[in-house]
KELUMLO-981990 format. One record per atom (N, C-alpha, C, O, CB): x, y, z negated; residue in three letters. Coordinates in steps of 0.05 Angstrom, whole numbers, plus 5000, padded with zeros to 4 digits. Glycine has a CB too. Layout:
N
XYZala
...
# end
This chain:
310
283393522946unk
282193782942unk
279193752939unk
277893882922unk
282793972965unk
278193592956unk
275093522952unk
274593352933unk
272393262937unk
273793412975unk
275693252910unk
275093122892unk
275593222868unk
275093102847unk
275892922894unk
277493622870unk
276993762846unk
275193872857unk
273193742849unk
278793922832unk
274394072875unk
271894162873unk
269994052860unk
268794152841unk
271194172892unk
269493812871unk
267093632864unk
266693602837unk
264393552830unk
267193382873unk
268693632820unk
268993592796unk
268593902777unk
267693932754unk
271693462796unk
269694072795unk
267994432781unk
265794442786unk
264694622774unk
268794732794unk
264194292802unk
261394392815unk
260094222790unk
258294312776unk
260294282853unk
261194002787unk
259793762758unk
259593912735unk
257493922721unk
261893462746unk
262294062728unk
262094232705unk
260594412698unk
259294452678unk
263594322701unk
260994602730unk
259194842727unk
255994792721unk
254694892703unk
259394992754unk
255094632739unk
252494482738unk
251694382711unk
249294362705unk
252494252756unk
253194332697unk
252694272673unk
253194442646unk
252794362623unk
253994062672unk
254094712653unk
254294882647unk
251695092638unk
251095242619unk
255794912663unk
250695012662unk
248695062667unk
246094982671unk
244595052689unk
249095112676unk
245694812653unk
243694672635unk
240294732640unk
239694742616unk
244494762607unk
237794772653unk
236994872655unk
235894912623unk
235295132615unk
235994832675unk
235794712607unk
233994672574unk
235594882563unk
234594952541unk
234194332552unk
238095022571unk
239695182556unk
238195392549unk
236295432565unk
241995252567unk
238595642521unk
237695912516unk
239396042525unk
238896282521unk
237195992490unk
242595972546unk
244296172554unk
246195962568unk
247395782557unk
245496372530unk
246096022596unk
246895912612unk
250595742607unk
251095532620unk
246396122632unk
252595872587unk
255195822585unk
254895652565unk
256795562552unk
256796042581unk
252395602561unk
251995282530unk
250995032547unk
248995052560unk
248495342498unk
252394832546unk
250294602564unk
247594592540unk
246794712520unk
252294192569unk
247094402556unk
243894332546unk
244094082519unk
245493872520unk
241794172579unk
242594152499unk
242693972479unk
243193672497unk
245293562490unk
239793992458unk
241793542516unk
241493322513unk
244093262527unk
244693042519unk
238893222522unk
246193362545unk
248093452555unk
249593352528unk
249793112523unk
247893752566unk
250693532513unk
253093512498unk
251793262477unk
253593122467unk
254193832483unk
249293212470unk
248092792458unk
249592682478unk
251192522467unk
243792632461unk
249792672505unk
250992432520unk
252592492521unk
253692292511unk
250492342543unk
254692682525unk
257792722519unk
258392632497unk
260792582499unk
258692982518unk
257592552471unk
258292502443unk
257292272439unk
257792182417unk
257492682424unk
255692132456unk
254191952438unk
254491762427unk
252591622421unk
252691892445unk
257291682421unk
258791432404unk
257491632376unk
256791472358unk
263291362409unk
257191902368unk
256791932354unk
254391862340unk
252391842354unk
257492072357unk
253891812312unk
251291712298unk
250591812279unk
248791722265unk
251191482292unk
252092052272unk
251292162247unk
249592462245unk
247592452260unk
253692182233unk
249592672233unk
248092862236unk
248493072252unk
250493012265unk
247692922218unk
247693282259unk
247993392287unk
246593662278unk
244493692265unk
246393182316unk
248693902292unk
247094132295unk
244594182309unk
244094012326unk
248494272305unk
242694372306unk
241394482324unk
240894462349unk
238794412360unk
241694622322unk
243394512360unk
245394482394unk
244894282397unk
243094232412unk
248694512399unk
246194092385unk
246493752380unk
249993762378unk
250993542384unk
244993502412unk
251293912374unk
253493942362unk
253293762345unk
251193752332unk
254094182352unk
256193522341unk
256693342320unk
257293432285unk
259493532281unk
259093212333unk
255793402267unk
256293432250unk
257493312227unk
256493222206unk
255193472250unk
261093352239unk
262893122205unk
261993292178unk
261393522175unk
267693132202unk
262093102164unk
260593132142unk
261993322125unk
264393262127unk
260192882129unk
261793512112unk
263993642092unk
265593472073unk
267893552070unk
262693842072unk
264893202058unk
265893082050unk
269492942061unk
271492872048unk
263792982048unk
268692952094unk
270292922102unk
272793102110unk
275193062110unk
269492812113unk
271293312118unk
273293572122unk
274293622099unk
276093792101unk
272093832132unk
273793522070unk
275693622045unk
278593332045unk
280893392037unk
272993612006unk
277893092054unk
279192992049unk
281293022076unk
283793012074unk
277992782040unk
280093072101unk
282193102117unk
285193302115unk
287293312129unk
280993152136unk
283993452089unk
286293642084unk
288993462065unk
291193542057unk
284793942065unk
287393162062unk
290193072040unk
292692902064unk
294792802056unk
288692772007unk
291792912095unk
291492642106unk
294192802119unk
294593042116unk
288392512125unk
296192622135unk
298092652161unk
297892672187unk
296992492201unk
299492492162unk
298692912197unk
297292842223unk
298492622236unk
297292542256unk
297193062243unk
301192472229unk
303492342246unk
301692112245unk
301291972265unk
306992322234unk
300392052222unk
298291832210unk
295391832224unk
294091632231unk
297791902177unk
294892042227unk
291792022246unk
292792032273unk
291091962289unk
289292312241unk
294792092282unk
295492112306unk
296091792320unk
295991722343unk
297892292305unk
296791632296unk
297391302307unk
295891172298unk
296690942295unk
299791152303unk
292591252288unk
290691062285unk
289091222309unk
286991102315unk
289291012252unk
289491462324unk
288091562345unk
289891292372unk
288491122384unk
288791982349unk
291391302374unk
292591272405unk
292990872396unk
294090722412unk
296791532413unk
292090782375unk
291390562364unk
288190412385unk
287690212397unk
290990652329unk
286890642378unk
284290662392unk
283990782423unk
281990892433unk
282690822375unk
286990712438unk
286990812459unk
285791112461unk
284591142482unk
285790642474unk
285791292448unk
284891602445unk
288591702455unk
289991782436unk
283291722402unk
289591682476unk
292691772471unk
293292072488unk
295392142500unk
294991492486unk
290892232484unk
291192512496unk
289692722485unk
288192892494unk
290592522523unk
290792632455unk
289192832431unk
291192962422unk
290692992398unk
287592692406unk
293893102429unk
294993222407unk
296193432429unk
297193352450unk
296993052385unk
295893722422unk
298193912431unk
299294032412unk
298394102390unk
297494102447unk
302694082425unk
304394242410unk
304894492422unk
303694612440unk
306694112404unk
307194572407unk
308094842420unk
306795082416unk
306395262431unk
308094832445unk
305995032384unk
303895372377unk
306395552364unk
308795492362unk
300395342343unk
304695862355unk
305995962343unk
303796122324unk
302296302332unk
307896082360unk
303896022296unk
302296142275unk
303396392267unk
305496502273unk
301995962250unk
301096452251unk
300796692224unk
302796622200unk
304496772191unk
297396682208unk
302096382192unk
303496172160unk
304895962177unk
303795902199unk
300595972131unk
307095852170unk
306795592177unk
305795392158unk
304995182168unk
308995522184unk
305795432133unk
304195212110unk
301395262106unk
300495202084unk
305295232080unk
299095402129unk
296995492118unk
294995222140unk
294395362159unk
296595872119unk
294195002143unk
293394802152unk
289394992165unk
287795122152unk
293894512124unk
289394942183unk
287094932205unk
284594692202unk
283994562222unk
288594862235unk
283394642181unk
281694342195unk
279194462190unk
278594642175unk
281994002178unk
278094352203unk
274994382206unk
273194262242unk
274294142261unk
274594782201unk
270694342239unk
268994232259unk
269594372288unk
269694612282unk
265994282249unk
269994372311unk
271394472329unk
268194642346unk
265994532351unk
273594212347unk
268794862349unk
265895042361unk
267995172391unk
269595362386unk
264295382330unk
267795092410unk
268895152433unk
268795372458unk
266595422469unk
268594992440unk
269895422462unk
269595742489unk
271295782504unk
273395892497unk
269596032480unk
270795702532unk
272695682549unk
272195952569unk
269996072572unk
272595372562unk
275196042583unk
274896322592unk
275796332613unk
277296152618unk
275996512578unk
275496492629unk
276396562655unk
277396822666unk
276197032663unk
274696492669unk
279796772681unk
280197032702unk
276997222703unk
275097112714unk
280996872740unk
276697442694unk
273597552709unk
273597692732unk
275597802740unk
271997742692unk
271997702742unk
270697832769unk
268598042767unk
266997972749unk
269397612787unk
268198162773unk
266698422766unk
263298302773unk
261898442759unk
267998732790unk
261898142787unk
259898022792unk
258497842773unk
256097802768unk
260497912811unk
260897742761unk
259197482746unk
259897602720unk
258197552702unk
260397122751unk
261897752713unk
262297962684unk
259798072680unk
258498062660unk
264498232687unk
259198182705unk
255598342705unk
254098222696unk
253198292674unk
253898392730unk
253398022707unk
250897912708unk
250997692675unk
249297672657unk
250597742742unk
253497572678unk
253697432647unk
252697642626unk
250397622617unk
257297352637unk
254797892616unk
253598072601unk
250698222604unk
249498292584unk
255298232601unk
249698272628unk
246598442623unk
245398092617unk
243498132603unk
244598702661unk
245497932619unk
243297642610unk
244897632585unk
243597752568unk
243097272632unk
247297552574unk
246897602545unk
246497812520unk
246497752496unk
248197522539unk
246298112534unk
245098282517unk
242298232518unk
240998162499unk
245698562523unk
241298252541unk
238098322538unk
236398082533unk
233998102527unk
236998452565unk
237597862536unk
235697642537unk
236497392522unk
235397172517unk
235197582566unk
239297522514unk
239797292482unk
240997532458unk
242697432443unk
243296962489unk
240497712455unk
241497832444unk
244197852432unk
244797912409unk
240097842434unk
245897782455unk
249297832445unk
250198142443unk
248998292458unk
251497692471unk
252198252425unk
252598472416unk
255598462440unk
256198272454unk
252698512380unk
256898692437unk
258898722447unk
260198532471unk
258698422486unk
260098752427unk
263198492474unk
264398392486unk
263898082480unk
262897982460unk
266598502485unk
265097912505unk
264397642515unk
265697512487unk
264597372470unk
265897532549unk
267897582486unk
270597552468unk
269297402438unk
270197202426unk
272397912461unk
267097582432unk
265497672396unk
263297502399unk
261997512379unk
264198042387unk
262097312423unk
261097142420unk
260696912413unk
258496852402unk
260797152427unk
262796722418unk
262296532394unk
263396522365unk
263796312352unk
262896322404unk
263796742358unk
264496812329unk
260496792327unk
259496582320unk
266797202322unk
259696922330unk
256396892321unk
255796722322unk
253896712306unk
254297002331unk
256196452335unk
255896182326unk
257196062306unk
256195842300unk
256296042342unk
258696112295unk
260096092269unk
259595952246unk
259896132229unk
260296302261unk
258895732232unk
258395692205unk
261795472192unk
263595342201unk
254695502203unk
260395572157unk
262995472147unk
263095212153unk
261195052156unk
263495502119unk
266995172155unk
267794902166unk
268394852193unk
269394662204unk
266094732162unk
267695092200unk
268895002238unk
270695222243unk
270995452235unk
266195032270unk
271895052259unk
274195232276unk
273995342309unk
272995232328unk
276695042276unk
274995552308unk
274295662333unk
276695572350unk
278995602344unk
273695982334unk
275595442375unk
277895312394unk
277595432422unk
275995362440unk
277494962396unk
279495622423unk
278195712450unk
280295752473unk
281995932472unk
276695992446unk
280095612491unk
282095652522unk
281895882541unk
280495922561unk
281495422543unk
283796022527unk
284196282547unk
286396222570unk
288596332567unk
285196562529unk
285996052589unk
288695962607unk
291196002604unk
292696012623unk
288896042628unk
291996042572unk
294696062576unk
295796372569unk
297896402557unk
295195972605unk
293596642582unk
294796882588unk
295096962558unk
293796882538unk
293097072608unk
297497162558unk
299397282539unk
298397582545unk
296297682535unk
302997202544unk
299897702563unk
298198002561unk
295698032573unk
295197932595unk
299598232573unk
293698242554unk
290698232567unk
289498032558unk
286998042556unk
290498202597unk
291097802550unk
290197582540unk
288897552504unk
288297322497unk
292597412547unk
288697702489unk
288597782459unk
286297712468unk
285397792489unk
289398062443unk
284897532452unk
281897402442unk
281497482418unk
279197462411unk
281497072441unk
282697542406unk
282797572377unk
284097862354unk
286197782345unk
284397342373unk
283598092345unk
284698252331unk
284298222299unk
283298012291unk
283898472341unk
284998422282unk
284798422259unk
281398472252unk
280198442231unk
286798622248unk
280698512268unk
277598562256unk
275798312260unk
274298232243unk
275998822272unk
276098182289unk
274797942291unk
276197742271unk
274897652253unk
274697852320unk
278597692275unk
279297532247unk
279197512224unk
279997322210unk
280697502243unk
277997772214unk
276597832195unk
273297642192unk
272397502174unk
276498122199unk
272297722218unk
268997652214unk
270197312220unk
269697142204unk
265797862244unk
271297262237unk
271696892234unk
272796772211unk
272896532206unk
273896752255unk
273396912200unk
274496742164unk
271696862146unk
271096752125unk
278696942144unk
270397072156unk
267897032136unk
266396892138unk
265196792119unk
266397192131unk
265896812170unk
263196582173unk
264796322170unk
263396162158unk
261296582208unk
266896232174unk
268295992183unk
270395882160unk
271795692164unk
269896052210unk
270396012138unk
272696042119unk
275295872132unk
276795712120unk
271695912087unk
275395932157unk
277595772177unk
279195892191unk
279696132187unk
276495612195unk
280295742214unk
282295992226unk
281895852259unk
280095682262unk
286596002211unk
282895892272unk
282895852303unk
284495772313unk
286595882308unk
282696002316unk
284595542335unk
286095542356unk
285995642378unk
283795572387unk
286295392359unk
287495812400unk
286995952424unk
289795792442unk
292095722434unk
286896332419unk
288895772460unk
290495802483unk
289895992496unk
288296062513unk
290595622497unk
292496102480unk
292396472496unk
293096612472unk
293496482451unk
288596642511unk
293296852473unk
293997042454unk
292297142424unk
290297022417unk
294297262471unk
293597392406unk
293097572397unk
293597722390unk
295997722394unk
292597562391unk
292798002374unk
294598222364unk
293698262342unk
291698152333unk
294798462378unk
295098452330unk
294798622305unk
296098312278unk
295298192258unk
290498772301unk
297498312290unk
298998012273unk
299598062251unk
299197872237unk
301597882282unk
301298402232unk
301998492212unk
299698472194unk
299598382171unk
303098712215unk
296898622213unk
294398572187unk
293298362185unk
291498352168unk
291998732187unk
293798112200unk
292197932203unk
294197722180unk
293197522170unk
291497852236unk
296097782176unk
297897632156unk
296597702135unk
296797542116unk
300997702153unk
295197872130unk
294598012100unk
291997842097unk
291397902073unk
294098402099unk
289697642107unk
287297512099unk
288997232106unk
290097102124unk
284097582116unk
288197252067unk
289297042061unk
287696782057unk
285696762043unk
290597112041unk
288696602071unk
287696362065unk
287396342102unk
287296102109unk
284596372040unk
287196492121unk
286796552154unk
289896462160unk
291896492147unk
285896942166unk
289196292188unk
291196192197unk
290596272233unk
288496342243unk
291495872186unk
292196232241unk
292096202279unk
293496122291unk
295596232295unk
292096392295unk
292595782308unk
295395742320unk
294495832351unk
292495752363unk
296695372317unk
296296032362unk
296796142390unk
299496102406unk
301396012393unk
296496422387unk
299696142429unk
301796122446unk
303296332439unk
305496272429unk
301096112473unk
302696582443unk
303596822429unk
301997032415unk
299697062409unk
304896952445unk
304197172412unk
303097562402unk
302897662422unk
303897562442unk
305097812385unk
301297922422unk
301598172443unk
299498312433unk
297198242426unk
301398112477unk
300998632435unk
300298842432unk
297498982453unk
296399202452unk
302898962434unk
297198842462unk
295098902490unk
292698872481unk
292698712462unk
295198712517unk
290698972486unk
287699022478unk
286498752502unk
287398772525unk
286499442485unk
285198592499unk
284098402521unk
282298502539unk
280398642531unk
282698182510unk
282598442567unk
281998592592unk
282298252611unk
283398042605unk
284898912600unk
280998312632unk
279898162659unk
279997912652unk
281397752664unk
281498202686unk
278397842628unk
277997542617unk
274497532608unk
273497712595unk
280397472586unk
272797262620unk
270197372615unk
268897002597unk
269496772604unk
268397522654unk
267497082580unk
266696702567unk
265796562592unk
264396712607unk
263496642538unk
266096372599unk
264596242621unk
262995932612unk
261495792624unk
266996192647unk
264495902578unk
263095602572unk
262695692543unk
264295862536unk
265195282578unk
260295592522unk
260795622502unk
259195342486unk
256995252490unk
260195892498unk
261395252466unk
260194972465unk
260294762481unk
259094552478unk
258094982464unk
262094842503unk
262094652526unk
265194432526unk
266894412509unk
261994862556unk
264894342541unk
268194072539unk
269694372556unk
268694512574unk
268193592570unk
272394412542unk
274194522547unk
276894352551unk
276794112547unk
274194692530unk
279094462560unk
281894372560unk
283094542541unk
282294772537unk
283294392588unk
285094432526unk
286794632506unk
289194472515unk
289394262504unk
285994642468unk
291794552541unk
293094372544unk
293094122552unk
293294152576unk
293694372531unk
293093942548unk
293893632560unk
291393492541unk
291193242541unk
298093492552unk
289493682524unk
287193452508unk
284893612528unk
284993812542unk
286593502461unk
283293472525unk
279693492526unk
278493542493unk
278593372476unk
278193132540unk
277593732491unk
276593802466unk
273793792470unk
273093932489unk
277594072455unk
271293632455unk
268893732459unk
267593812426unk
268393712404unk
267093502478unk
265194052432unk
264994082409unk
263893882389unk
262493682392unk
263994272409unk
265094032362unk
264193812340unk
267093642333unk
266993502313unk
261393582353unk
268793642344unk
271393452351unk
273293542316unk
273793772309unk
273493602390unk
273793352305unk
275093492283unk
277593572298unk
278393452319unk
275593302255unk
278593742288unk
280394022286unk
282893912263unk
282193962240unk
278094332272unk
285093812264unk
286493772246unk
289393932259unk
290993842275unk
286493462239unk
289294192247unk
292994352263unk
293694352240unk
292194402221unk
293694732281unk
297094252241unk
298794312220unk
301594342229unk
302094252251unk
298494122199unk
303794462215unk
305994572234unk
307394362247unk
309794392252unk
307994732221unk
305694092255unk
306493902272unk
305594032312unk
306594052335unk
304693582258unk
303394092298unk
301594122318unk
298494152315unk
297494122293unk
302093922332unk
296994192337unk
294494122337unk
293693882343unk
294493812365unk
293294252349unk
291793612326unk
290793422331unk
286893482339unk
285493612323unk
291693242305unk
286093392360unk
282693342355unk
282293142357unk
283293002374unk
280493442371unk
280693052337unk
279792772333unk
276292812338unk
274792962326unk
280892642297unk
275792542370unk
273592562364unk
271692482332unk
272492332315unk
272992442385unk
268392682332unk
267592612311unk
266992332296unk
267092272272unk
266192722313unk
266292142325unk
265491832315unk
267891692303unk
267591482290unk
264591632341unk
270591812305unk
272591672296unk
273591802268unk
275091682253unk
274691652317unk
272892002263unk
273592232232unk
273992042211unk
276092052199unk
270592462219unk
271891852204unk
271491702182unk
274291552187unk
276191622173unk
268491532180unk
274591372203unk
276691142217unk
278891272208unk
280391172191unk
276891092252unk
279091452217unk
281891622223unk
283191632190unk
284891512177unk
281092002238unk
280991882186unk
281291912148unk
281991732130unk
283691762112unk
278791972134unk
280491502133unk
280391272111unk
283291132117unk
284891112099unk
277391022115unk
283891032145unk
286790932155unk
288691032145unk
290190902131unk
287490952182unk
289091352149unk
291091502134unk
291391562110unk
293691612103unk
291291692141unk
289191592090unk
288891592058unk
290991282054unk
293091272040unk
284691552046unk
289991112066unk
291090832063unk
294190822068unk
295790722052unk
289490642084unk
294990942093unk
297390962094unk
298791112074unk
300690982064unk
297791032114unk
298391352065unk
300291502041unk
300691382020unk
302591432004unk
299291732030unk
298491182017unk
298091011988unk
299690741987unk
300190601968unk
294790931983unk
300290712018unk
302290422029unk
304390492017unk
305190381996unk
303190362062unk
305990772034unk
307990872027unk
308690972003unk
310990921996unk
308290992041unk
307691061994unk
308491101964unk
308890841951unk
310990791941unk
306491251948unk
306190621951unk
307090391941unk
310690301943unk
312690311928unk
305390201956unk
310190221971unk
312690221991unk
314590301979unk
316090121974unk
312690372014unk
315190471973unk
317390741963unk
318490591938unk
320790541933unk
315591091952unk
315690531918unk
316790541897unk
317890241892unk
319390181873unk
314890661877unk
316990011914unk
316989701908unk
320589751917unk
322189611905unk
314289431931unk
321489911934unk
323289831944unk
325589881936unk
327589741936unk
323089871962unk
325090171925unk
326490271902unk
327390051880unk
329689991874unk
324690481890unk
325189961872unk
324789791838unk
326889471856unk
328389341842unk
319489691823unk
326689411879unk
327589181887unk
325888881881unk
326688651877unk
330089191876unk
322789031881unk
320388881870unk
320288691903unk
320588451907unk
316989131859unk
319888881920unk
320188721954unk
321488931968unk
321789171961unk
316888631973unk
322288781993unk
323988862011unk
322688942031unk
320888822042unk
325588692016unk
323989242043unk
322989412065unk
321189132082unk
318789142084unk
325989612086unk
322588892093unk
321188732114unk
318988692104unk
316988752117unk
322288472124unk
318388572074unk
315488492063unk
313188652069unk
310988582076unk
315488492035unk
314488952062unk
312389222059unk
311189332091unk
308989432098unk
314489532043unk
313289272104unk
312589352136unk
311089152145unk
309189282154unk
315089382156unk
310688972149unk
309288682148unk
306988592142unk
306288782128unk
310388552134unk
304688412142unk
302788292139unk
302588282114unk
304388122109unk
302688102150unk
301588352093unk
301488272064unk
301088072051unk
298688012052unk
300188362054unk
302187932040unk
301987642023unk
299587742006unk
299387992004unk
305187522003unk
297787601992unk
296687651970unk
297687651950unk
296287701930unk
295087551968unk
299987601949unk
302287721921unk
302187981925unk
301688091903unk
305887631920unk
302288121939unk
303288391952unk
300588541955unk
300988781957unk
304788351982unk
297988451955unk
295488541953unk
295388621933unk
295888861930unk
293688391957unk
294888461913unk
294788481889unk
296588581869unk
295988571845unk
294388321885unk
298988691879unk
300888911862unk
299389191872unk
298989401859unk
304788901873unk
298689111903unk
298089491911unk
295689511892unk
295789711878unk
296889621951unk
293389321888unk
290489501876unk
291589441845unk
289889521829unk
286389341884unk
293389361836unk
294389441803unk
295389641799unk
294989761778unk
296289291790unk
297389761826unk
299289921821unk
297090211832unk
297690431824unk
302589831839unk
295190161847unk
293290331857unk
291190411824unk
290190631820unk
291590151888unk
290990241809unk
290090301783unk
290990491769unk
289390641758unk
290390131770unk
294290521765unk
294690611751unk
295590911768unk
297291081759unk
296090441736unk
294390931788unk
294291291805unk
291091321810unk
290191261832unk
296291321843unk
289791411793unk
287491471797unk
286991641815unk
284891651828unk
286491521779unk
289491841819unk
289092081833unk
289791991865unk
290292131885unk
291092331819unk
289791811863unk
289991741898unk
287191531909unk
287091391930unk
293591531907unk
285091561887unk
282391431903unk
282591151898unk
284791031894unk
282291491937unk
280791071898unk
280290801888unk
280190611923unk
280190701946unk
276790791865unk
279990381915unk
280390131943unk
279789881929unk
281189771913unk
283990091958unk
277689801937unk
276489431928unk
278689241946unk
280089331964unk
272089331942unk
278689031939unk
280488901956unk
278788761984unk
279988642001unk
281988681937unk
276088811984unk
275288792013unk
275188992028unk
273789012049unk
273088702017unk
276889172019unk
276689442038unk
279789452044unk
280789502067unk
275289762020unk
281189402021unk
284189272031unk
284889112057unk
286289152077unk
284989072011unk
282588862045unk
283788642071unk
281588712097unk
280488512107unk
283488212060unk
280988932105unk
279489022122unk
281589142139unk
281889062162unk
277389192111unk
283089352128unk
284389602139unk
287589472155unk
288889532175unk
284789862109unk
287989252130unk
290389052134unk
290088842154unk
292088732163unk
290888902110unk
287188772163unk
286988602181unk
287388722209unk
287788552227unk
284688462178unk
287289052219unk
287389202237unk
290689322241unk
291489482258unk
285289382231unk
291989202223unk
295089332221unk
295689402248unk
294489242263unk
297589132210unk
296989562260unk
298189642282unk
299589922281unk
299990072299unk
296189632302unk
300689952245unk
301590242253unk
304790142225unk
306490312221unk
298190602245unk
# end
């Protein structure tokens, strides 16, 4: 018992940042040392910034495929299941912007809301706040413990303003409503635990931007965001590139694969296996003649092939 405490008091404390402009954001230098395998460009916040380049290609990729170049890299508590979407073919990826929530109490509801009206200028409810952090490419990931009624984070109107700033959709643990109009913005997805008709009540932000739980992962922000009707994957940001490039590689195995085995060119054991340089050199010929699956030098071949483990 004294070693979770100890462990809410770490969070809270860090929550509470003093360099912060609002106490439920840690402190830039806070979420740099939480990330700092990362090396590339960085919000404002210091939020990790994957590149757009990459968020277009993560939409061609598998999650079954980023999921076993994640747990490859010992990462083996990145994936939850068990949602229930808007679409099931309408895919979630983008940069992960986080908000974790709590049971509220009438004390700290107070005092959270009069300091973020008057002294950060937040509008309305706790709920509509990190939608104003919002830019395109991220996804809103937010842990509402689970709750179903009372529990709605989300209606047809805010899902409205999160697909205008975010051209994205959300993950919640926890609810939403107005599901009939929210089917109607198209291109908006949501993976949630459930529906419900309930207006959200005795739930207050307590983290924003901060390391949350979504289930059995640790999500921190900036974390790519890959949900598809497998599930939700987050991939930290330092690994996006890794991840992407491994799995581009894999679809392009398998198809090879597909077609050598078919033709009776080599046998399933060859293709599953270490590659001969006979077998090198059919994939970047046969990779020639599919332009539409991206080009590969053969030192980028025997790079990805020297790491086999999937």
């Amino acid at each position: 018992m004294k070693c979770k405490v100890n462990i809410f008091l770490l969070l809270f404390f860090c929550c509470c940042g003093v360099s912060s402009s609002f106490a439920q954001t840690i402190s830039k230098e806070e979420l740099i040392f939480l990330t700092s395998e990362w090396k590339g460009e960085r919000f404002a916040d210091g939020r990790p910034k994957v590149p757009d380049e990459l968020l277009t290609r993560a939409k061609t990729i598998n999650i079954d495929d980023a999921w076993t170049v994640l747990k490859n890299e010992g990462y083996t508590n990145q994936f939850e299941g068990n949602w229930k979407m808007v679409h099931n073919n309408v895919p979630v990826i983008g940069r992960a912007v986080t908000a974790m929530f709590m049971p509220s109490r009438p004390d700290v509801e107070k005092n959270i809301k009069e300091r973020g009206i008057s002294k950060n200028g937040r509008k309305g409810n706790t709920n509509a706040w990190p939608i104003e952090t919002l830019t395109k490419g991220d996804v809103y990931v937010a842990d509402g413990f689970g709750k179903i009624g009372g529990g709605t984070l989300m209606g047809s109107t805010l899902a409205t303003s999160i697909f205008s700033k975010s051209g994205n959709g959300v993950v919640f643990n926890g609810s939403y409503r107005d599901l009939q109009e929210i089917q109607n913005i198209k291109g908006f997805n949501a993976f949630v635990r459930d529906f419900h008709p309930s207006f959200l009540e005795e739930m207050v932000l307590m983290g924003l931007n901060t390391p949350i739980r979504i289930g059995g992962v640790m999500v921190l922000p900036g974390d790519l965001v890959i949900a598809q009707g497998e599930g939700v994957l987050f991939i930290p940001a330092h690994l996006a590139d890794q991840v992407i490039s491994t799995s581009e590689f894999v679809i392009r195995k398998d198809q090879f694969g597909f077609e050598m085995v078919k033709t009776g060119t080599y046998t399933t054991g060859q293709i599953d296996s270490q590659w001969t340089d006979e077998i090198k050199t059919a994939f970047l010929k046969w990779l020639g003649q599919h332009p539409e699956l991206g080009k590969m030098s053969r030192a980028e071949l025997d790079k990805v092939m020297s790491k086999r483990t999937w």
